[in-house]
KENUVEX-946090 format. One line per 2 residues: number of its first residue (from 1); their letters; for each residue x, y, z of N, C-alpha, C. Coordinates in Angstrom, 3 decimals, always signed. Each point is the difference from the previous one (the first is absolute). Layout:
N
NUM) a) X Y Z X Y Z X Y Z ~ ... $
END
This chain:
115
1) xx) +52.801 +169.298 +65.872 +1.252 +0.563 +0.426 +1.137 -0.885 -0.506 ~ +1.020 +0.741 -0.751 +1.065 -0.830 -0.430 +1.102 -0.163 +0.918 $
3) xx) +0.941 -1.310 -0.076 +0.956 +0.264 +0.629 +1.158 +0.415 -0.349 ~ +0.867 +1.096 +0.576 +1.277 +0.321 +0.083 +0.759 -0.511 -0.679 $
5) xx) +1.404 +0.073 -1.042 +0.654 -0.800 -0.215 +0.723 -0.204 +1.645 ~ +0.348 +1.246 +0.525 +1.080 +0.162 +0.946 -0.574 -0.986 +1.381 $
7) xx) -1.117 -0.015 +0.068 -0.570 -1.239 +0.604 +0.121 -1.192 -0.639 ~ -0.204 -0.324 -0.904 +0.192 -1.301 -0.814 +1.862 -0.564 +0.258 $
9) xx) +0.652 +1.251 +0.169 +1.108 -0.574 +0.179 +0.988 -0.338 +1.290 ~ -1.209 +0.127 +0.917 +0.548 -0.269 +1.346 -0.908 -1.154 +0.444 $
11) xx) -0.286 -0.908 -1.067 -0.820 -1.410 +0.299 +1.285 -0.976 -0.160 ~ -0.515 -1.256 +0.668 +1.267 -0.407 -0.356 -0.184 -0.783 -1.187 $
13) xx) +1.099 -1.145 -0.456 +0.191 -0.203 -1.576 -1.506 -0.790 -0.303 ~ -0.524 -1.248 +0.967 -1.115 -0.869 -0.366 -0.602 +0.981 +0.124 $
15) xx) -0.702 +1.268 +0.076 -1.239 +0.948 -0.476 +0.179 +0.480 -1.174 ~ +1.380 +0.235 -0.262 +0.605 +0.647 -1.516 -0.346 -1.193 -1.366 $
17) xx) +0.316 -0.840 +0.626 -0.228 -1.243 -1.423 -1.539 -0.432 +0.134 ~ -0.846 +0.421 +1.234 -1.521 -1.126 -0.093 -0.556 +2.135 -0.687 $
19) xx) +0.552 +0.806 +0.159 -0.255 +1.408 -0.907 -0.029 -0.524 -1.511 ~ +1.216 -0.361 -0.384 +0.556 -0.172 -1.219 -0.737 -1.020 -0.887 $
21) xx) -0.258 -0.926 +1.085 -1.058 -1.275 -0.654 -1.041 +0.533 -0.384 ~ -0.534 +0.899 +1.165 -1.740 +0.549 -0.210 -0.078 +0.720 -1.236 $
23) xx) +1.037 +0.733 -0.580 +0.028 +1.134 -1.414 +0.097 -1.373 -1.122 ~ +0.160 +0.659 -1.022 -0.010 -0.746 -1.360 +1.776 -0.526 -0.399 $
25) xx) +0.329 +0.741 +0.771 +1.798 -0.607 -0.308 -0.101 -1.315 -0.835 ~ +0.600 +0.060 -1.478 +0.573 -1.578 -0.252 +1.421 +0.315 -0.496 $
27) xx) +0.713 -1.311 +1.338 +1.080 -0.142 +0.228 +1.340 +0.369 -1.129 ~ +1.425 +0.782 +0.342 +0.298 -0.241 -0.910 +1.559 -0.237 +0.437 $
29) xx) +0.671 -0.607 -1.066 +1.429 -0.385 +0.692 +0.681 +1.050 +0.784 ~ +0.321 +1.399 -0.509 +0.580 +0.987 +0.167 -0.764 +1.070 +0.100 $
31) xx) -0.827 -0.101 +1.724 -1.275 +0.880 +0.389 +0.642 +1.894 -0.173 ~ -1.045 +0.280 -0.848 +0.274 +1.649 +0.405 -0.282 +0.491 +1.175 $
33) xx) +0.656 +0.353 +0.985 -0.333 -0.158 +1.157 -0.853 +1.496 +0.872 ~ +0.329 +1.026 -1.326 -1.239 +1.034 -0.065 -1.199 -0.279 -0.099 $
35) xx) +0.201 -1.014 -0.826 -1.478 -0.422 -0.504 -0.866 -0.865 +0.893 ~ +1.357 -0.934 +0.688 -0.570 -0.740 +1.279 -1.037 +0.481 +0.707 $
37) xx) +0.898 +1.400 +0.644 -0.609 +0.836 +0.956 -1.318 +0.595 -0.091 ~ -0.171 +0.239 -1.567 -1.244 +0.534 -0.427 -0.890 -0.778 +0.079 $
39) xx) -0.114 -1.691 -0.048 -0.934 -1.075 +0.161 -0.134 -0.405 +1.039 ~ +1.012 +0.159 +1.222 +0.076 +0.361 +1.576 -1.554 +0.758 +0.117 $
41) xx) -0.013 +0.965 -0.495 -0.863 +1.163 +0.557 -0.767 -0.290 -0.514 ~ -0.530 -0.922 -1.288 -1.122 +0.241 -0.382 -1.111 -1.470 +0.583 $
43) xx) +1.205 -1.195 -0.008 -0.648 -1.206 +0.999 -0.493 +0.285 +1.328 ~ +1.185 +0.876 +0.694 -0.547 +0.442 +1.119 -1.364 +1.123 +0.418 $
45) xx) -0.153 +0.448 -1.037 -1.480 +1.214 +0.039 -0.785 -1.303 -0.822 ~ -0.119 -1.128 -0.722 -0.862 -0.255 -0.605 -0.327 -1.099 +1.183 $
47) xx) +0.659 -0.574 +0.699 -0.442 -0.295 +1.264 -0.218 +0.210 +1.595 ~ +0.624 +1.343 -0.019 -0.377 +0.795 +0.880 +0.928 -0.145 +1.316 $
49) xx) +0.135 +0.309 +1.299 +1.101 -0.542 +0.901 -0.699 -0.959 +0.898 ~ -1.304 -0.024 +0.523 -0.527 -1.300 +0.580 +0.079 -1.113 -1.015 $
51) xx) -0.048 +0.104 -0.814 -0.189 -1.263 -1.152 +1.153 -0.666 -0.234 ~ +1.307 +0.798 -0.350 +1.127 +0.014 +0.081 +0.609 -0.205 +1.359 $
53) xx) -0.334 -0.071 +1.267 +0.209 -0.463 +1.044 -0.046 -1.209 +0.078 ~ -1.375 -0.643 -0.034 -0.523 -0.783 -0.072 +0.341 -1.342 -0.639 $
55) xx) +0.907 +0.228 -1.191 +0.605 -0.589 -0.505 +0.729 -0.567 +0.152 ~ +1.022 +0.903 +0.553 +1.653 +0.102 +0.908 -0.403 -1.366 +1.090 $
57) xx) -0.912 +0.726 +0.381 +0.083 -1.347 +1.738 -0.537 -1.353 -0.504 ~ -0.961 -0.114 -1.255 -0.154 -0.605 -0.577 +1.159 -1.236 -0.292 $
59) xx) +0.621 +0.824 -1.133 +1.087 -0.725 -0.341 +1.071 -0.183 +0.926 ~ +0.332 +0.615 +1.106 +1.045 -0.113 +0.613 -0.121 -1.003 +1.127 $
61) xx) -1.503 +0.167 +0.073 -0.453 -1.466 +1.079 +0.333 -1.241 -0.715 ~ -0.251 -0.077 -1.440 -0.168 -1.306 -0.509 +1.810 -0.643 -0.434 $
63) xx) +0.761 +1.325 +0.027 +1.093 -0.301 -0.094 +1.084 -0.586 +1.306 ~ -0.374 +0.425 +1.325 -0.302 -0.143 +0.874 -0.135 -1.532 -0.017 $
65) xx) -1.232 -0.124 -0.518 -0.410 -1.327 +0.518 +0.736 -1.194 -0.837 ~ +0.728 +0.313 -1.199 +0.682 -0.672 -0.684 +1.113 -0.204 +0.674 $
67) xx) +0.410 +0.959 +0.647 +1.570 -0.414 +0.756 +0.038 -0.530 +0.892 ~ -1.028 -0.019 +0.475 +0.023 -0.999 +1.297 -0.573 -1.236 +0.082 $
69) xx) -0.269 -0.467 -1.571 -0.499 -1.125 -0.578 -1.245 +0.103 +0.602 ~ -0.833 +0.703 -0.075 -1.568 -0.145 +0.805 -0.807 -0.103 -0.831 $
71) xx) +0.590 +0.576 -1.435 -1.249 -0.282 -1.223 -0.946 -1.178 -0.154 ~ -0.996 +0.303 -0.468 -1.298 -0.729 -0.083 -0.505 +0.323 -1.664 $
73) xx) -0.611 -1.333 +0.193 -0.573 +0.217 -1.999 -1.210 +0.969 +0.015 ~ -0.584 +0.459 +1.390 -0.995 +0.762 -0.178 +0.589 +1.366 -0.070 $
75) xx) +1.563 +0.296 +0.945 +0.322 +1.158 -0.160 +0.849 +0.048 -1.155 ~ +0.709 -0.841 -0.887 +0.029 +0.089 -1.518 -1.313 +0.482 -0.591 $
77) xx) -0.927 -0.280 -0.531 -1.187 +0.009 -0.377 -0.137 +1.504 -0.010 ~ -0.097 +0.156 +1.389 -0.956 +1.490 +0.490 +1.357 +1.042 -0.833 $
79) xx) +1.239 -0.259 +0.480 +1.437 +0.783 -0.849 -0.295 +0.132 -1.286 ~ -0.457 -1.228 -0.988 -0.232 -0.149 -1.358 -0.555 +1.241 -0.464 $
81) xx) -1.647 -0.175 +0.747 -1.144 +0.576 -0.310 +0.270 +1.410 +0.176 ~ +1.235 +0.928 +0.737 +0.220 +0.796 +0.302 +1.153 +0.866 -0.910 $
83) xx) +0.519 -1.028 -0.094 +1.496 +0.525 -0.942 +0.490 -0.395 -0.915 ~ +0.638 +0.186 -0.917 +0.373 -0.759 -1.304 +1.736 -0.369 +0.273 $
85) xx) +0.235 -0.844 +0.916 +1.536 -0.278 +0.309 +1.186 +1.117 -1.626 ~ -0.296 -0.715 -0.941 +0.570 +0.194 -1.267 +0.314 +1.686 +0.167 $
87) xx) -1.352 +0.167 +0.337 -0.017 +1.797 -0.552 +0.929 +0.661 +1.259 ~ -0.281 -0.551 +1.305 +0.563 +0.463 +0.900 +1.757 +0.240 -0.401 $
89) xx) +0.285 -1.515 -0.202 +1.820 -0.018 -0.366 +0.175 +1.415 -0.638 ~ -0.325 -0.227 -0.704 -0.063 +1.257 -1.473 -0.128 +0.958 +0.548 $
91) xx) -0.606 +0.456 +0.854 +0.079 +1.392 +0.563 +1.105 +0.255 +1.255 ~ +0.333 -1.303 +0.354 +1.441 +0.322 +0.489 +0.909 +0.688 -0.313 $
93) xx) +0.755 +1.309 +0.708 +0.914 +0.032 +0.197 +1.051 -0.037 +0.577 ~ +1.635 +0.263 -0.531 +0.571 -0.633 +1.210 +0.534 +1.622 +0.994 $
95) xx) +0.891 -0.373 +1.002 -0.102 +1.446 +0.992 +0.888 +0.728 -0.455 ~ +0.445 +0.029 -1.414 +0.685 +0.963 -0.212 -0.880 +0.965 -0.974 $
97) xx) -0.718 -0.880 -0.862 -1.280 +0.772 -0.900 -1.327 +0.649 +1.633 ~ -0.149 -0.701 +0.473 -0.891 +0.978 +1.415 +0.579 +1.203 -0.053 $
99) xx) +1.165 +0.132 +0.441 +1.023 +1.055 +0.770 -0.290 +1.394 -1.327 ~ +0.192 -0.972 -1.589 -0.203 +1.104 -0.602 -1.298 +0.446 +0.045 $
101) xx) -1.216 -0.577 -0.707 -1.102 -0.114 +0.403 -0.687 +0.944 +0.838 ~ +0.593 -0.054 +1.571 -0.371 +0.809 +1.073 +0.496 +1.634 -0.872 $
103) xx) +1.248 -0.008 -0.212 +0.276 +1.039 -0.394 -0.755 +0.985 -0.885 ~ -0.737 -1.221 -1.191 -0.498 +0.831 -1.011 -1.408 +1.020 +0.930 $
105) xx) -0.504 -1.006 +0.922 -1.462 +0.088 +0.485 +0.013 +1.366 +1.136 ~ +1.431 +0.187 +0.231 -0.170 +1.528 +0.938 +0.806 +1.068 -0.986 $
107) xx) +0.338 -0.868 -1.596 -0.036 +1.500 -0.772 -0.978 +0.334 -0.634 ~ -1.172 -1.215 -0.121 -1.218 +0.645 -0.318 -0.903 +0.632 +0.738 $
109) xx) +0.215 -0.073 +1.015 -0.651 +0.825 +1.754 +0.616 +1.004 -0.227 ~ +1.577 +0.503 -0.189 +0.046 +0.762 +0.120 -0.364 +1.641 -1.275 $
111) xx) +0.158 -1.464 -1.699 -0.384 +0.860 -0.779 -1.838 +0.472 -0.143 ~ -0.770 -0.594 +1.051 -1.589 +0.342 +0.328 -0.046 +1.432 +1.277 $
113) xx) +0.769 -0.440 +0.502 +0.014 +1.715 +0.802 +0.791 +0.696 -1.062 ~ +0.828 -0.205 -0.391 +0.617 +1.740 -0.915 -1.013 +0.633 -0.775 $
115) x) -0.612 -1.559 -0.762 -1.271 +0.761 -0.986 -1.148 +0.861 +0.445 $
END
């Protein structure tokens, strides 16, 4: 079962970029941000929404744990083994590319019902 764009776009932004990471996206200065959306959907079905969950709390724990200076070299380590920091940046965007982003992902929801 695939997911929705129009679901994909009511995640919030850290599900949109650990999406974006999971697809083949390589980074580019001046993101097409159609194209974004299209690697949105395809990271997110190639890892599915538990997997892609999973991630989220993942990373958001460990970020979490960075701010409150709690980090540990084992929870570096285990982060390493999990994520590619580099690739992550890179799939950053900022909240004005989201905003579009979101946009593209409920005109492709909406251009899948017309068809």
């Amino acid at each position: 079962m695939s997911l929705s764009p129009a679901v994909l776009a009511q995640l919030p932004s850290v599900a949109l970029t650990l999406a974006l990471y999971a697809s083949d996206y390589v980074h580019e200065r001046r993101p097409d941000l159609e194209k974004v959306a299209a690697f949105i959907v395809d990271g997110a079905n190639r890892w599915g929404l538990p997997e892609l969950m999973n991630n989220v709390c993942h990373l958001v724990a460990f970020w979490q744990m960075c701010d409150d200076d709690a980090s540990t070299s084992e929870a570096w380590s285990a982060h390493e083994k999990r994520f590619d920091n580099y690739r992550i940046l890179h799939c950053t965007l900022s909240k004005r590319q989201f905003a579009t982003v979101r946009r593209h992902l409920r005109a492709m929801a909406t251009e899948a019902v017309a068809a």
